[in-house]
N, C-alpha and C positions, 0 to 999 in steps of 0.2 A: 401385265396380264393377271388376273385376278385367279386364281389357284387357292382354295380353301385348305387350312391345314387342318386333316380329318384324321390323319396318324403320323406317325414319325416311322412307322413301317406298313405298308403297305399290303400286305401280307395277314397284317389284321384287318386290312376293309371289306367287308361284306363286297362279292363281284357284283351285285346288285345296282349296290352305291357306284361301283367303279364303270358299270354299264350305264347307271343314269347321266353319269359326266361323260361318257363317250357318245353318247347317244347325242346328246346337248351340241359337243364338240364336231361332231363327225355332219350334223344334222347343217352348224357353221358354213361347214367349209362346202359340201354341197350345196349349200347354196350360192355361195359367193360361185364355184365352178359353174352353178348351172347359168348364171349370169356371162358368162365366157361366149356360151351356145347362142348370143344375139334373142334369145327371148326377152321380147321387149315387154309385155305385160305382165300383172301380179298372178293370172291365171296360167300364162302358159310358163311360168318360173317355177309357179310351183311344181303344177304338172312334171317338167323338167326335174326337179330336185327328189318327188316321190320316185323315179326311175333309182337314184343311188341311194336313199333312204329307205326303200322297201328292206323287210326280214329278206324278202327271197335275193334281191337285188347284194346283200351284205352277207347272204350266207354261200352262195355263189361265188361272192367274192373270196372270202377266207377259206372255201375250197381248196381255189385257185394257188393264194399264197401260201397256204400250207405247208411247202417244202422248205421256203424260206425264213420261217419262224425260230427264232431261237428258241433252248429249252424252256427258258424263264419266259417269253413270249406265249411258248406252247401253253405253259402252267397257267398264266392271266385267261387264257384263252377258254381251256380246259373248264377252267373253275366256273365261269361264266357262263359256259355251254350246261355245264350239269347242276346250275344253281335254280332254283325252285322259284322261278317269279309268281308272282300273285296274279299277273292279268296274261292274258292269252290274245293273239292276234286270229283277228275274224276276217285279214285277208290274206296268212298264210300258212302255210303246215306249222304244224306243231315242230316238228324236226327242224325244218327250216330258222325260225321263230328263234329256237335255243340254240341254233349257230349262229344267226344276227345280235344274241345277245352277247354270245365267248365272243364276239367280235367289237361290242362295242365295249365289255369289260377291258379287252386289252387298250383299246384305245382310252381308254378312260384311265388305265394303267399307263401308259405312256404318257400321258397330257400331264398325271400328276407327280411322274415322275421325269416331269422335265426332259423326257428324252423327245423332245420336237422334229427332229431331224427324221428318225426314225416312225415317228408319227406317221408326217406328210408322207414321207416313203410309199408307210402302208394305205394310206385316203386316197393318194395318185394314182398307185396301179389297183388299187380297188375301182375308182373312176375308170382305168383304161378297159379295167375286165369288163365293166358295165357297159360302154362305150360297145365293146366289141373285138377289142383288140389296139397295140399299143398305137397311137396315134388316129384311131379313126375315130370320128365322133359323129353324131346325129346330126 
């Protein structure tokens, strides 16, 4: 798997850099999931894949897990929500927006720090929250 060495601690990467590799990563595996859902065309995949890729879709999500976040989890999270991006989303709140990014800095914190396990964890029941609940799908 190809993982850029960008520090030797993690803790000096801008949560920006660590939300563009979560974003990249998270953006992956929704798609591969949304392929599961029988959408057989490139229109209705995408479609499909914008549903757990949305800020509103990922900030609902990390909501949701919130309780289960460890503190060091929290922190990636944290950092990421109250970091200062340069561009703004024109299809969701503002508020929203910077909880989709604490969420995809942690994931971009897990991917690079090798905790994969714990990743999926959090991509899968972010999926299931999106989904509706755990096992039902569209």
């Amino acid at each position: 798997m190809i993982k850029p060495l960008i520090a030797t601690d993690l803790r000096e990467v801008s949560p920006l850099v660590l939300a563009y590799i979560g974003d990249s990563v998270y953006e992956l595996y929704a798609r591969c999931h949304a392929t599961t859902h029988g959408a057989g065309n490139n229109n209705k995949l995408h479609k499909e894949t914008v549903r757990y890729v949305s800020a509103e879709a990922q900030a609902n999500s990390i909501r949701a897990l919130a309780g289960e976040l460890t503190e060091e989890e929290q922190d990636y999270f944290r950092r990421g929500k109250n970091s200062n991006p340069h561009a703004v989303s024109k299809n969701a709140s503002h508020v929203d927006y910077m909880y989709a990014t604490g969420f995809e800095a942690l994931i971009g914190f897990l991917f690079m720090d090798n905790q994969e396990q714990r990743m999926e964890y959090l991509i899968f029941k972010s999926f299931e929250i999106t989904d509706g609940g755990e096992g039902e799908q569209r």
